[in-house]
Structure formats: structure tokens, C-alpha cells
N, C-alpha and C positions, 0 to 999 in steps of 0.2 A: 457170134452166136452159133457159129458152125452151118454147115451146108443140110438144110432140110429143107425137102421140096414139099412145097406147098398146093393145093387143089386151086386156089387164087392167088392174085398179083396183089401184093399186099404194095401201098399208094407210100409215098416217102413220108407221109407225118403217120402212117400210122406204126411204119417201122419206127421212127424214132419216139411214138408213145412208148411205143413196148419196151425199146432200149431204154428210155428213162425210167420205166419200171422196174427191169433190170435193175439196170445199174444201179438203182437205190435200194434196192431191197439184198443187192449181194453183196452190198458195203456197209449191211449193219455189223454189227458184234455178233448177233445169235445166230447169221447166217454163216451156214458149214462152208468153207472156206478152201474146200478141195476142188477142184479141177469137172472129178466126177461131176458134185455138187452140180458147179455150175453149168454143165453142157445138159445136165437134168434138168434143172430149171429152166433152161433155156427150150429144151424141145419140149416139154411142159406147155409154157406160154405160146407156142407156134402150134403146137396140137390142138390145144384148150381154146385157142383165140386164132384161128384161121381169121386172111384178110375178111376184110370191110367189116367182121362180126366185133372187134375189142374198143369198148369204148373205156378210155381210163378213168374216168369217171366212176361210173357205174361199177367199173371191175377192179380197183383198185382195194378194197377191203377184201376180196375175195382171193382176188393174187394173193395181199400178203397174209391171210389166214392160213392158206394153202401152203404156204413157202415155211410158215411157222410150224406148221404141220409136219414138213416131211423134209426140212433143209436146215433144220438148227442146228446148232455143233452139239457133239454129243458128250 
């Protein structure tokens, strides 16, 4: 997901929430499939979701509204 630095220490399950979110939402069909795409989305979710704040749960329909939003193939 590339090198962005963070204001906090983001805890190892909640990096790998956010890589599961990833990783499922940029292996749909609708998700643009470029490179760009994904290092966007990626600092997207690390912007939008600094440690201890992203609960997948709760963030989960918002993530992928957002991604459907601005990450669909065109």
C-alpha cells in the first residue's frame, strides 16, 4: 500500500482490516484497475482512517460507496 506516514501507530489487526478492505474492494469488476487507482485508494483509506480511528464494521459501506464513487472503471 506504499510508504505513507502516519500521525499514529496503526496496531497489526488494524492494518490488516484495512488490507482486507482493500484487497476486496480492488478485486471487484467495477474497481478501475490501474496502478494510479490503487495507490489512490490506498492513501484514501490511510488519510480517511488514521490508526486506532477505522472500525470495519461501521466503515465498511462507506469505504465501498466511496471507492464506487471515485474508483470505478470508466
Amino acid at each position: 500500500m506504499g510508504s505513507y506516514s502516519s500521525k499514529g501507530t496503526f496496531e497489526p489487526d488494524e492494518l490488516g482490516a484495512l488490507k482486507s478492505v482493500f484487497d476486496e474492494l480492488t478485486s471487484q469488476p467495477w474497481f478501475d484497475a490501474s496502478e494510479e487507482a490503487r495507490e489512490s485508494f490506498a492513501k484514501y483509506l490511510f488519510e480517511t482512517f488514521p490508526a486506532v480511528t477505522f472500525d470495519p464494521v461501521k466503515h465498511r459501506s462507506i469505504i465501498e460507496a466511496s471507492a464506487r464513487m471515485f474508483y470505478t472503471r470508466g
